[in-house]
N, C-alpha and C positions, 0 to 999 in steps of 0.2 A: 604493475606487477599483479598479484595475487590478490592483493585487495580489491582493485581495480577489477581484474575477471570476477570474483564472485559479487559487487554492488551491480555488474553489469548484467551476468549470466543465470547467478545462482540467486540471489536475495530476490527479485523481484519474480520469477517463478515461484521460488518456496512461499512467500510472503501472500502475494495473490491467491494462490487456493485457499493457504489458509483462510485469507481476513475474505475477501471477497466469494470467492470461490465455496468455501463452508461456513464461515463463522456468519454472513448477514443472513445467507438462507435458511441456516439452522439455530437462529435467533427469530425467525417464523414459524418454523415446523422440526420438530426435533427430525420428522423425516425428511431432512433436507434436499432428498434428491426428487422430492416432488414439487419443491418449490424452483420456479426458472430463475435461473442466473439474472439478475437486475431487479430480481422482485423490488417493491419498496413497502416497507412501514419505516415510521419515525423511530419506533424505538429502535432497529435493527441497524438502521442506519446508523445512527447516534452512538451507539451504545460501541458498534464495531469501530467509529473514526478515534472515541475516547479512549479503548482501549490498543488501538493503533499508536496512538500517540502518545501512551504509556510507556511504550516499549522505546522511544524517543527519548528516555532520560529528559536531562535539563533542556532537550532542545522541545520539549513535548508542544509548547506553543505551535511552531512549525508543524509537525507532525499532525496535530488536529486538522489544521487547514490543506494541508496533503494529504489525510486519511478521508476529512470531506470532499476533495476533489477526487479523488481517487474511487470513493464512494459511487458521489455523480457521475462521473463518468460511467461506472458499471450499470448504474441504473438507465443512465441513455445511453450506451452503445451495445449493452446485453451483452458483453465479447470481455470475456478473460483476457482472452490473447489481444486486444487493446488497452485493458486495463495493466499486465505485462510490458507490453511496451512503453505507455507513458511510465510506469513505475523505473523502466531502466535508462530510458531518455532523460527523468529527473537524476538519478543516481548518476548517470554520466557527466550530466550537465555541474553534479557536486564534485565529484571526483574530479573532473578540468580544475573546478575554481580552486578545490585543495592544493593540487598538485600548483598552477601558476600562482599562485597566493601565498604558498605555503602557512595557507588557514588550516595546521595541522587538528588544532582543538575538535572538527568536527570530524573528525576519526578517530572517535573514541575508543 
């Protein structure tokens, strides 16, 4: 349903600009549009998968290890639009297991 279209569609677009897209670049340069998409420093990195995985509630464990892959990956493929993808591939990959499992708990 609904939920399903927007962990597919909408959360991992909105989500990627934000955290990857502006928040690692403009934790370099407040003028973030000079710094390239994958930059890296340690704190940027860091500081954007912690607060990624904030926003995880109780599952924030998870979310760290997603937020630093998710990271990595921007930093080696320099592409939003793959870091998008793998972020919607994982949410699909949840939503199956929800839906056949009926592991409602992680649709909070």
């Amino acid at each position: 349903g609904w939920r399903t279209a927007r962990a597919l569609l909408i959360v991992p677009i909105v989500e990627e600009l934000f955290w990857r897209g502006w928040l690692m670049r403009w934790l370099i340069n407040n003028d973030f549009e000079r710094v390239r998409l994958g930059a890296y420093t340690p704190s940027a990195f860091w500081i954007t998968a912690v607060l990624f995985a904030s926003e995880h509630g109780s599952y924030w464990d998870v979310g760290l290890v997603t937020g630093a892959v998710y990271n990595l990956w921007m930093v080696r493929t320099k592409s939003l639009a793959n870091c998008v993808l793998m972020h919607a591939v994982t949410n699909g990959l949840l939503c199956a297991y929800v839906i056949y499992a009926g592991q409602w708990q992680y649709w909070q």
